[in-house]
C-alpha positions in Angstrom: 12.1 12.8 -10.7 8.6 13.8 -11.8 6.2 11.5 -9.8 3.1 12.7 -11.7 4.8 11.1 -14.7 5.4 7.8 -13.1 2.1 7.7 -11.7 0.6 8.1 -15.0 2.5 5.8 -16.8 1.4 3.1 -13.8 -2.1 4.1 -14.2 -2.1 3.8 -18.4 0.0 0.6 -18.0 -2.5 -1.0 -15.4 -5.6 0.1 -17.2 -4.3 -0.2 -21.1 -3.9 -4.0 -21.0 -7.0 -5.5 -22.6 -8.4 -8.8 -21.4 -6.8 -11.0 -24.4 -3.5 -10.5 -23.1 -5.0 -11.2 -19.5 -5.9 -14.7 -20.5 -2.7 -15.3 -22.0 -0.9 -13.6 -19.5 -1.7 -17.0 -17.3 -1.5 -19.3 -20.2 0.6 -22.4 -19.6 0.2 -22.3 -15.5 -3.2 -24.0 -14.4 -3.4 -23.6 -10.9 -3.2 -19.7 -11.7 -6.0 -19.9 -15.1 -8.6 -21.4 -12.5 -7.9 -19.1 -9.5 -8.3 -15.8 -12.1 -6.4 -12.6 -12.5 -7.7 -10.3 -9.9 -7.2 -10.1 -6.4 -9.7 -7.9 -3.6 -8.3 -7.7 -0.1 -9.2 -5.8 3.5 -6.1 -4.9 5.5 -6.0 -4.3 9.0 -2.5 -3.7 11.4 -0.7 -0.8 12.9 1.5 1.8 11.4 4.4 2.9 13.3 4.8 7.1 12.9 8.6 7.8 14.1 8.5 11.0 15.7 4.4 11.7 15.8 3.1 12.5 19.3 0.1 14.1 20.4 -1.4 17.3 21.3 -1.2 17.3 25.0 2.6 15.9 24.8 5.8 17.5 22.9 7.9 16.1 20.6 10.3 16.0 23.4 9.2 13.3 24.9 7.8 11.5 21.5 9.2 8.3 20.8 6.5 8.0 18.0 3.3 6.3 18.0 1.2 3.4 16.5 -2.2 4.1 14.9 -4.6 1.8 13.7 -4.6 1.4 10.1 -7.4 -0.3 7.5 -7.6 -0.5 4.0 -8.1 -2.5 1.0 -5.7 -3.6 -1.8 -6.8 -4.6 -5.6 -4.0 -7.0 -7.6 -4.4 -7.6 -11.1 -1.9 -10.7 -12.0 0.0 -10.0 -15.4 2.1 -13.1 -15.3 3.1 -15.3 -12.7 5.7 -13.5 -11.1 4.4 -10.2 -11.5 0.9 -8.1 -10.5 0.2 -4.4 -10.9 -2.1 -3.4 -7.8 -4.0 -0.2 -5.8 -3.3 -0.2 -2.4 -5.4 2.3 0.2 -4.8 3.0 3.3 -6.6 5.2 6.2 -4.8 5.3 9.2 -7.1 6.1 12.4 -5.9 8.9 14.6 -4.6 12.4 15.2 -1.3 13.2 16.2 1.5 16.6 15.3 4.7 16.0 13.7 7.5 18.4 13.5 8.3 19.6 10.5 10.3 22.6 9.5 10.5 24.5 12.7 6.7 24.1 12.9 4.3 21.5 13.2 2.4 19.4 10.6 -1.0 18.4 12.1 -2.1 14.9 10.5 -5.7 13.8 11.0 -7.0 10.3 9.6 -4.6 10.2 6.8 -5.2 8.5 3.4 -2.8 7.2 1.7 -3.8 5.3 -2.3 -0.6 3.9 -3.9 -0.4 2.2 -7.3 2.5 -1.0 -7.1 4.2 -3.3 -8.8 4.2 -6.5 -7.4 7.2 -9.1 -7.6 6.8 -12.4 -6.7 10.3 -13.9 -6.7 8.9 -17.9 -5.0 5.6 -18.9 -4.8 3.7 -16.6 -1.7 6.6 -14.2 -1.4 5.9 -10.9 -3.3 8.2 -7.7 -3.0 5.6 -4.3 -3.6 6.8 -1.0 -4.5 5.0 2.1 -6.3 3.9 5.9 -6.2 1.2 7.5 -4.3 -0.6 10.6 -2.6 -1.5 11.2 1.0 -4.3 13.3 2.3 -5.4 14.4 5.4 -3.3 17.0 6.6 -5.5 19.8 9.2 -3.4 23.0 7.8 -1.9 22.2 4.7 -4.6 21.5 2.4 -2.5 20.1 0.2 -1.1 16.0 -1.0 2.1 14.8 -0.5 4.1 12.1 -2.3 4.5 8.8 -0.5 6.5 5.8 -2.4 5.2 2.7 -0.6 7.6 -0.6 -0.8 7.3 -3.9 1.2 7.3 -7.3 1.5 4.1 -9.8 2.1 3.7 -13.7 1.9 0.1 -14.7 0.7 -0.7 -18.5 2.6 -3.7 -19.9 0.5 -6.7 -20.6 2.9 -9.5 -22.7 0.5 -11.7 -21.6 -2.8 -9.3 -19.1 -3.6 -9.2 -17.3 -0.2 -5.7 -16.0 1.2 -4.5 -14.4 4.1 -1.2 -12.0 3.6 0.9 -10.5 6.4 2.8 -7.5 5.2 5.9 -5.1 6.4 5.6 -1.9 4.2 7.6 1.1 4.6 5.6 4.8 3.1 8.4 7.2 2.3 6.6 10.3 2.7 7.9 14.2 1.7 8.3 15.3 5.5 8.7 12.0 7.1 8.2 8.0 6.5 6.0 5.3 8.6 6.2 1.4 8.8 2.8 -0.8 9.1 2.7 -4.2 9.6 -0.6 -6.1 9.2 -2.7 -8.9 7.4 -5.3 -8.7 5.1 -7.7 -11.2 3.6 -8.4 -11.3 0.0 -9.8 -13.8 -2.7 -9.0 -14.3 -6.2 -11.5 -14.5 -8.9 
């Protein structure tokens, strides 16, 4: 599968639709004409590395670690039920993975995703889409990462929201789990 492709497509399909079809895209449901289209949010929680450990420890006695995790996330709402979105992440730390017989040294990674965003009942919304990662010490290089997840958005007042998340990043040489919440407001 040629992720380059899909990312793309994402990107041109995301950026292509003019704001005509925005309007109309919301047409019909009022609650969602006056809160608007587009969605900014900070994220903050934990991601769970399976396997990571540290440089003073091996990955003998690694059961993995969590590392602090921020980012921000960007929705733009197509129709009720579904929202294309950018999602970035940085997680805070250093730790060594094995990988291959060696070891993969990652060091405040960043991870920017472009989703799709189903929203099945009202606050519930399923998330999954292509990314990169960045931040690896000796492999100068980005690796693929296919985010998914679930969040619930609760409405707070004047379009504010709060939305814990559970999203899984399948990664090339390994995957990772964060949970968090962000806060975001619609305009």
């Amino acid at each position: 599968m040629n992720w380059k492709k899909m990312l793309l497509g994402l990107m041109v399909l995301f950026y292509g639709i003019n704001s005509q079809a925005q309007h109309k895209a919301v047409i019909g449901e009022p609650h969602l004409e006056k809160m608007g289209v587009h969605k900014l949010a900070v994220y903050a929680g934990f991601t769970y590395v399976p396997g990571a450990f540290y440089e003073e420890q091996t990955h003998l006695k690694s059961i993995g670690k969590y590392v602090p995790t921020f980012g921000f996330d960007y929705y733009h709402l197509l129709h009720p039920r579904w929202e294309l979105g950018l999602i970035g992440d940085m997680e805070f730390d250093q730790y060594y993975l094995q990988k291959d017989g060696g070891v993969l040294e990652n060091n405040n990674i960043l991870i920017l995703a472009a989703v799709a965003k189903f929203k099945p009942t009202n606050g519930l919304g399923i998330i999954a889409g292509p990314g990169f990662e960045w931040g690896h010490k000796k492999e100068a290089q980005r690796l693929w990462v296919f985010k998914t997840g679930v969040e619930y958005e609760i409405p707070i007042q004047n379009h504010w929201e709060l939305t814990p998340s559970l999203v899984i990043d399948l990664k090339e040489h390994y995957s990772s789990w964060a949970i968090g919440i962000s806060i975001g407001k619609r305009f």
